[in-house]
C-alpha positions as CSV (number, residue, x, y, z in Angstrom):
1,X,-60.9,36.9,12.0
2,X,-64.2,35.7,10.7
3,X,-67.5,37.1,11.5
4,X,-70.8,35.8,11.2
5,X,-73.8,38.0,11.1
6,X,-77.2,36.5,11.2
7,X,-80.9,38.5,11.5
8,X,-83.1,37.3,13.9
9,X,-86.0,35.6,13.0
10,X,-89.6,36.6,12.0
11,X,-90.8,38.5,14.9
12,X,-94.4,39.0,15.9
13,X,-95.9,41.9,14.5
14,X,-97.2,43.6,17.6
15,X,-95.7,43.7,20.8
16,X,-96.0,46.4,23.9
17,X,-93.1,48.1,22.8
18,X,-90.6,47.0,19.4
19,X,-88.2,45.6,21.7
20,X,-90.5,42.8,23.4
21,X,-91.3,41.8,19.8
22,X,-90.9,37.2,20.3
23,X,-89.9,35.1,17.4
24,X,-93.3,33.3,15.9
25,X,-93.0,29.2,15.8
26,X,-91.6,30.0,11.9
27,X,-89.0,32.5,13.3
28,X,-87.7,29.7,15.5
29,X,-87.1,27.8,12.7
30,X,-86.3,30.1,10.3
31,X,-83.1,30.7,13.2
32,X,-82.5,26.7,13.5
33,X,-82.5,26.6,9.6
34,X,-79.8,29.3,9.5
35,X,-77.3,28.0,12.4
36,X,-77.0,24.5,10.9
37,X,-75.1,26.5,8.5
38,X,-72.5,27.6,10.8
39,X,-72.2,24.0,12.0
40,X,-68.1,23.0,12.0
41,X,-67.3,26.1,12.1
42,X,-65.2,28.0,14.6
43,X,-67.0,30.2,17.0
44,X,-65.9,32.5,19.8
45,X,-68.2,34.7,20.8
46,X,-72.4,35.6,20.2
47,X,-72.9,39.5,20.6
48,X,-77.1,40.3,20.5
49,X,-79.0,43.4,21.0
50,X,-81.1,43.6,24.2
51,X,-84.5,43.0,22.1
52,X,-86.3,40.1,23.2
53,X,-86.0,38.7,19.4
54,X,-82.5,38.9,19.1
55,X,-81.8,37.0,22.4
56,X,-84.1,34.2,21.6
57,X,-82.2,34.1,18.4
58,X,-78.7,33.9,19.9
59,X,-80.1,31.2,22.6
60,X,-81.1,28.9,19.3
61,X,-78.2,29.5,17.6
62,X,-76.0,28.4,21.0
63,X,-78.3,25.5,21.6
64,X,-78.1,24.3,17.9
65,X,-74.0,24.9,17.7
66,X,-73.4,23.4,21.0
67,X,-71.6,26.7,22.1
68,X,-70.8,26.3,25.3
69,X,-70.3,30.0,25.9
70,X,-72.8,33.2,27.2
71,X,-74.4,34.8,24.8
72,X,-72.8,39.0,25.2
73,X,-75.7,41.5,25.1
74,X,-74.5,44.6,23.6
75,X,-76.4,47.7,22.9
């Protein structure tokens, strides 16, 4: 078994609480820059935190693998 473990993005700096923190414009592509890395390779599952950062990480990273499956939120 192979895991992947990728950070999410840069994040805005203030949000109403840590946890609604978005990814900037550069986080977005700072997340599309990293996943066309993992390109070719096999891929089961995402797992992401419940923060609003991580998700919008793990949709970009589906979107730019093609990965047809849910993204899991874990805590």
């Amino acid at each position: 078994m192979r895991i992947w473990l990728l950070r999410h993005g840069e994040a805005e700096p203030r949000a109403r609480t840590d946890a609604q923190r978005c990814l900037t414009e550069a986080g977005r592509n700072e997340v599309r820059r990293s996943a066309a890395h993992l390109v070719g390779r096999p891929l089961q599952t995402i797992l992401a935190s419940p923060y609003v950062r991580a998700q919008q990480t793990a949709e970009l990273v589906r979107e730019v693998l093609g990965f047809g499956g849910m993204v899991e939120t874990v805590p």
